[in-house]
C-alpha positions as CSV (number, residue, x, y, z in Angstrom):
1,X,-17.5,-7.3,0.1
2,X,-20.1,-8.6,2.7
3,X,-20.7,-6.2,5.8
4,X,-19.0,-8.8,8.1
5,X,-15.1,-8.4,6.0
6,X,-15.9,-4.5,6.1
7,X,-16.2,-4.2,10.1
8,X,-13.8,-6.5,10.9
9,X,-11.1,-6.2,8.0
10,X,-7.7,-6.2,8.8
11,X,-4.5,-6.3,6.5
12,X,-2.7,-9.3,5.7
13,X,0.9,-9.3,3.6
14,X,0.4,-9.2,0.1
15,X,-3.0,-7.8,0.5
16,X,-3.6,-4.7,-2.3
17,X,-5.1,-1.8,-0.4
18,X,-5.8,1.6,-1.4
19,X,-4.6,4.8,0.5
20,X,-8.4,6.1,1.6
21,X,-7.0,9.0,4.2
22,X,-4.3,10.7,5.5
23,X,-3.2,12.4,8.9
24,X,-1.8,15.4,7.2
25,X,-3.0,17.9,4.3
26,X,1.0,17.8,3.2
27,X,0.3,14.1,1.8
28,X,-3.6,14.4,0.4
29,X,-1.6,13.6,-2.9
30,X,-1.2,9.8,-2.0
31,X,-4.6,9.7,-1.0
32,X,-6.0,6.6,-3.4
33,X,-2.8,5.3,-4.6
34,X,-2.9,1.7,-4.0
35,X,0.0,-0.3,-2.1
36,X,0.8,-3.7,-1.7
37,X,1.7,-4.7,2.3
38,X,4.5,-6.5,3.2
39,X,3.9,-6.7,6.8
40,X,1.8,-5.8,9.5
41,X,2.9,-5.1,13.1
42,X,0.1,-5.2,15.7
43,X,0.9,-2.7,18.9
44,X,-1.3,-2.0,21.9
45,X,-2.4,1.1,20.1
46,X,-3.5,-0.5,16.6
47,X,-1.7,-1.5,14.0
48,X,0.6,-0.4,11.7
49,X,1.8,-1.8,8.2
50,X,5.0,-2.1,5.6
51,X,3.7,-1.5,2.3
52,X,5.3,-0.7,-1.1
53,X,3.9,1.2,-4.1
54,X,1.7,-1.0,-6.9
55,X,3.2,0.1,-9.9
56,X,6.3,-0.2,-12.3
57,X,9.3,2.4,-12.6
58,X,10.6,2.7,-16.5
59,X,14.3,4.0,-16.5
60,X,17.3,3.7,-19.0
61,X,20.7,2.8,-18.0
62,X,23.3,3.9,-19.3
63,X,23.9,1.3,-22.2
64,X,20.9,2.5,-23.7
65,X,18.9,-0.4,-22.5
66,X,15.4,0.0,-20.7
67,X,14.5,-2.2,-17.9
68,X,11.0,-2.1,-15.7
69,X,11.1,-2.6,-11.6
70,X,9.0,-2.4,-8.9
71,X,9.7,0.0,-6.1
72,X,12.1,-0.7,-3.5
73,X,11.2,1.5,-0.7
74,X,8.4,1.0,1.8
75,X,6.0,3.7,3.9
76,X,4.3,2.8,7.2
77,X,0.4,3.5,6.9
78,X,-2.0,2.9,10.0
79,X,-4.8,0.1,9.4
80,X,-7.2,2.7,9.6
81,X,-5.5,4.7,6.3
82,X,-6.0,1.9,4.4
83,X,-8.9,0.2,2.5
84,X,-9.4,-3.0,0.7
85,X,-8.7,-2.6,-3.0
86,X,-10.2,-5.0,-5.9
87,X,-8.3,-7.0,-7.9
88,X,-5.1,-9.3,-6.8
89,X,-2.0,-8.1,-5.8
90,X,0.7,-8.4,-8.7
């Protein structure tokens, strides 16, 4: 990442980030997960961002059959929680 991207980065949707801080000790646990953005809503304050979790839930229904799928809720995240993360977003 050159110096330029650093200082003037700014999410896009579908951008992979990684959780670098929160505002509260209560969620230092999410602190590094990485999260995909959906969208981004600029405000005279900032801006703020959709994102959903990067990874896969296993469960079993009741057939007996396993099926894999991605997370269907989202958390709003301040730019200034968020990081760039490497590689693409899946």
């Amino acid at each position: 990442m050159t110096v330029m991207r650093a200082l003037f980065w700014a999410p896009m949707g579908g951008d992979r980030c990684r959780v670098a801080r929160m505002h509260h000790p209560v969620f230092e646990r999410e602190v590094g997960q990485v999260v995909i953005v959906t969208r981004v809503h600029h405000h005279a304050d900032g801006a703020s961002v959709w994102a959903t979790p990067d990874r896969e839930i296993r469960r079993t229904l009741r057939n007996g059959r396993e099926v894999v799928e991605r997370p269907n809720w989202q958390t709003v995240y301040g730019v200034d929680q968020l990081e760039p993360a490497a590689g693409p977003a899946c």
